[in-house]
C-alpha positions as CSV (number, residue, x, y, z in Angstrom):
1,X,-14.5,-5.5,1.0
2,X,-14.1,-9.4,1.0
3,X,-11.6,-10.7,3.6
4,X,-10.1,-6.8,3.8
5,X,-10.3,-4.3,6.0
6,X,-9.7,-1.7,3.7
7,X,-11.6,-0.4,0.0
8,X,-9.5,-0.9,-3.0
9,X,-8.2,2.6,-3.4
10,X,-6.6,2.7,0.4
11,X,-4.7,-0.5,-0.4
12,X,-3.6,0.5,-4.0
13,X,-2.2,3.8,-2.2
14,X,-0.4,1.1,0.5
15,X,0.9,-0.4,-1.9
16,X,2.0,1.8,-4.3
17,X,3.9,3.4,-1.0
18,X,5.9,0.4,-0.3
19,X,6.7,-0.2,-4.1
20,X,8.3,3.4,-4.3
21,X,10.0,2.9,-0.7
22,X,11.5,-0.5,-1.8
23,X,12.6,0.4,-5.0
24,X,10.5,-1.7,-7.3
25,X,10.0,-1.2,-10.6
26,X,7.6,-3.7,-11.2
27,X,5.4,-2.8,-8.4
28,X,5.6,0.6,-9.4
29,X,4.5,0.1,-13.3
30,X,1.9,-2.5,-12.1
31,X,-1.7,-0.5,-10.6
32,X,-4.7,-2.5,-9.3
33,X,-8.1,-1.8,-11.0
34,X,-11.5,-1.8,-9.5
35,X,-14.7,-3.9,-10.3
36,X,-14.9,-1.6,-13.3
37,X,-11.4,-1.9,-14.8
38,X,-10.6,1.4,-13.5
39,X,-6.8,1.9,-11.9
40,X,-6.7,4.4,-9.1
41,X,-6.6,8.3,-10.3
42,X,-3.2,10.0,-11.6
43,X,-3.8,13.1,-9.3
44,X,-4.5,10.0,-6.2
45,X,-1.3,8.1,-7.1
46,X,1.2,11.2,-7.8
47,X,0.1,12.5,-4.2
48,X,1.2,9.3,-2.7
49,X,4.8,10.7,-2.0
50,X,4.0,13.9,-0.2
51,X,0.8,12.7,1.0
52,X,0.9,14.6,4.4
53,X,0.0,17.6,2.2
54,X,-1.7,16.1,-0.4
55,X,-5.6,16.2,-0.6
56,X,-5.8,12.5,0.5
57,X,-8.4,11.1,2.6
58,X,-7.5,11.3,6.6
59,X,-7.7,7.2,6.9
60,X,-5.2,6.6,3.8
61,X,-2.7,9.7,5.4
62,X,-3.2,7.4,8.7
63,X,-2.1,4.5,6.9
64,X,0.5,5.8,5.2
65,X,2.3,7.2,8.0
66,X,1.8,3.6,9.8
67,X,3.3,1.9,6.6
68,X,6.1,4.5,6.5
69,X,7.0,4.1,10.1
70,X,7.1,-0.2,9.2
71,X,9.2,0.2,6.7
72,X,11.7,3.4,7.4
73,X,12.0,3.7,11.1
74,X,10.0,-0.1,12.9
75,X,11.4,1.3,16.4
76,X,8.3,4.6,16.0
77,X,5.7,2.0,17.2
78,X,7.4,1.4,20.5
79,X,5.9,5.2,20.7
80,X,3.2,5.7,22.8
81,X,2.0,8.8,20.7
82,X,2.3,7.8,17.1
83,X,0.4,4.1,18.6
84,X,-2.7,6.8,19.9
85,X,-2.7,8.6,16.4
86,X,-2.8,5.1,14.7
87,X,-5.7,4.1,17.1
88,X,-7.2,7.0,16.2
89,X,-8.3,5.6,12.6
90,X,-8.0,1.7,13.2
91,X,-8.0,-0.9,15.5
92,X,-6.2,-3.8,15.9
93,X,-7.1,-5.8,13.4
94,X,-6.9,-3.4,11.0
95,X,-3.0,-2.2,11.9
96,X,-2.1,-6.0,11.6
97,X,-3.9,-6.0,8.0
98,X,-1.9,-3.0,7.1
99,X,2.0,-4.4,8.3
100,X,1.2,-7.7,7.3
101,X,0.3,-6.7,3.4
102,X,3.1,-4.1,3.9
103,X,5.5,-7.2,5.1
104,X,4.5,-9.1,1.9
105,X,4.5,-6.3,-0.6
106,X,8.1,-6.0,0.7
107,X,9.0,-9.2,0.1
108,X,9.7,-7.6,-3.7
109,X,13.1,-6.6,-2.2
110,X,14.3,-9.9,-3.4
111,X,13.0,-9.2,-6.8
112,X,15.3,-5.6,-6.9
113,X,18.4,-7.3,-5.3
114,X,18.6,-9.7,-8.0
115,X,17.4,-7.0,-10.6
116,X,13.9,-8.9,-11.4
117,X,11.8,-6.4,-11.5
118,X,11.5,-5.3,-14.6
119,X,8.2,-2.7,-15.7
120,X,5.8,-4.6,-17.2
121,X,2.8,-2.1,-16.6
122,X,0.1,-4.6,-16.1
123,X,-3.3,-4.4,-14.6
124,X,-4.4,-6.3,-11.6
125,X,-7.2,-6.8,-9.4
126,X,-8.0,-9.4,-6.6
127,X,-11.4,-11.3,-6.2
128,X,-13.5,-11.8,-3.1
129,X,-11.4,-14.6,-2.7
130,X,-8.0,-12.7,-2.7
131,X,-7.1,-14.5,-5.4
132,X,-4.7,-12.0,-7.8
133,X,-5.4,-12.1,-11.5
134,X,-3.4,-10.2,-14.0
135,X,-5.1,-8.6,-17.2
136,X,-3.0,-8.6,-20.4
């Protein structure tokens, strides 16, 4: 998983969370592909919004309620409870991983206050580096 704590298919779902929370329209038209050139699955990315029901795996439902509760309502981690449920599926290291890629996949808010983010449906992947590269 290079310097991640998570496989590529739980961070596309992060992302592709915060991209629809913020409002981006880049974001949303862009989708990460794997090793293979493969994006994530339809069925995986049009569960995304109602993933509490959706047949998602129990780790990427755990994330997504952690990135939800970041971005819609920070004042749910002062919760003891909803801190337990996230310690239930991650430690430390691997909550911090999660807020700080949702804090920078939020920085796009910029990009929708000044009407930047225009679709441009591209592919994307990162190496083991992290370095991002962008496939025509």
């Amino acid at each position: 998983m290079g310097l991640h704590y998570f496989d590529r298919e739980t961070r596309e779902v992060v992302r592709l969370r915060c991209a629809r929370v913020n409002g981006c329209d880049l974001c949303k038209s862009q989708r990460w592909v794997d090793d293979n050139g493969l994006p994530i699955s339809q069925e995986v990315s049009a569960a995304i919004d109602a993933y509490e029901s959706a047949d998602l795996p129990e780790e990427q439902k755990a994330a997504l309620r952690i990135v939800d509760a970041f971005l819609n309502n920070p004042s749910a981690a002062a919760d003891q409870g909803f801190r337990a449920r996230a310690y239930e599926h991650f430690d430390a290291s691997q909550i911090l991983s999660l807020l700080l890629d949702s804090m920078k996949w939020s920085a796009a808010k910029i990009g929708v206050a000044l009407e930047l983010d225009e679709p441009n449906g591209s592919a994307m992947y990162f190496d083991e580096t992290g370095a991002q590269h962008i496939l025509a």
